[in-house]
N, C-alpha and C positions, 0 to 999 in steps of 0.2 A: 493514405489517410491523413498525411501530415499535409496533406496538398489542397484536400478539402473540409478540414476542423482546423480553425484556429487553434488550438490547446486539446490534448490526446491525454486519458486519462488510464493508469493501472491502477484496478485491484489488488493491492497486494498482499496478500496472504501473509509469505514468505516461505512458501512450500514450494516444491520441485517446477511448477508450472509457472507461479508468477516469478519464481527466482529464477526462471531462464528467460523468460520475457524480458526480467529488467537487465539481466544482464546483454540479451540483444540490442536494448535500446543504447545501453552503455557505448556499445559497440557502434552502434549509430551516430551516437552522439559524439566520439571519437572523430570518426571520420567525419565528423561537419554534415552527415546529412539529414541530422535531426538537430534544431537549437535543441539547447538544455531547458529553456524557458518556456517550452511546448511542450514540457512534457510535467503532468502531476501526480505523483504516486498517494494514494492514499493506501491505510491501513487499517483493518477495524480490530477490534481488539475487544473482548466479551468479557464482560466481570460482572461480579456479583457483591454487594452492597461493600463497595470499593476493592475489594480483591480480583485481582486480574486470572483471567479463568484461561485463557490462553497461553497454554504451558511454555511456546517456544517466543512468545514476544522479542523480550533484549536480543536472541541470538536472532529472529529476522530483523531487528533494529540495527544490529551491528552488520551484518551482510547487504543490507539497502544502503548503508552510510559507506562501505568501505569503498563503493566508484561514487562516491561523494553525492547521492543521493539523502535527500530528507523526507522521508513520508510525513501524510499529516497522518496524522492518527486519531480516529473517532473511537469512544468508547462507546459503547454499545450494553447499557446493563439487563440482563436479563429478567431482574425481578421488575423495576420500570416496566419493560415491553409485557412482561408477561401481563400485567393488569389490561394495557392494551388487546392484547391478543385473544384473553377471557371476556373485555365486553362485544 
């Protein structure tokens, strides 16, 4: 994949499935055969009229950070979308 996308994108939760992902990539990226700069981790994050509704957020913000990873982090509010989703 890294051979044909310029820039390789995770989902990251920060649950058992993207947190083994990222830390493969880690591992990739260790050994030189992924740059660090092809790869973008994003994270969504659900709240509700600014309360963050995703219980374990900081603790997958601290496990993305600690192989020195930055997720972007989109918030995602629920009452927002829900208007969308009711027209």
């Amino acid at each position: 994949m890294v051979d044909k996308y310029p820039k390789l994108i995770l989902a990251y939760s920060g649950g058992m499935d993207s947190g083994f992902i990222l830390c493969c990539i880690n591992d990739l990226v260790n050994e030189g055969r992924i740059p660090r700069d092809r790869i973008e981790i994003f994270q969504g994050v659900f709240t509700s009229n600014d309360v963050i509704l995703t219980a374990d957020f900081e603790r997958a913000i601290k496990f993305a950070n600690s192989p020195g990873f930055n997720p972007r982090v989109e918030m995602f509010d629920v009452n927002d979308n829900l208007v969308e989703v009711k027209k």
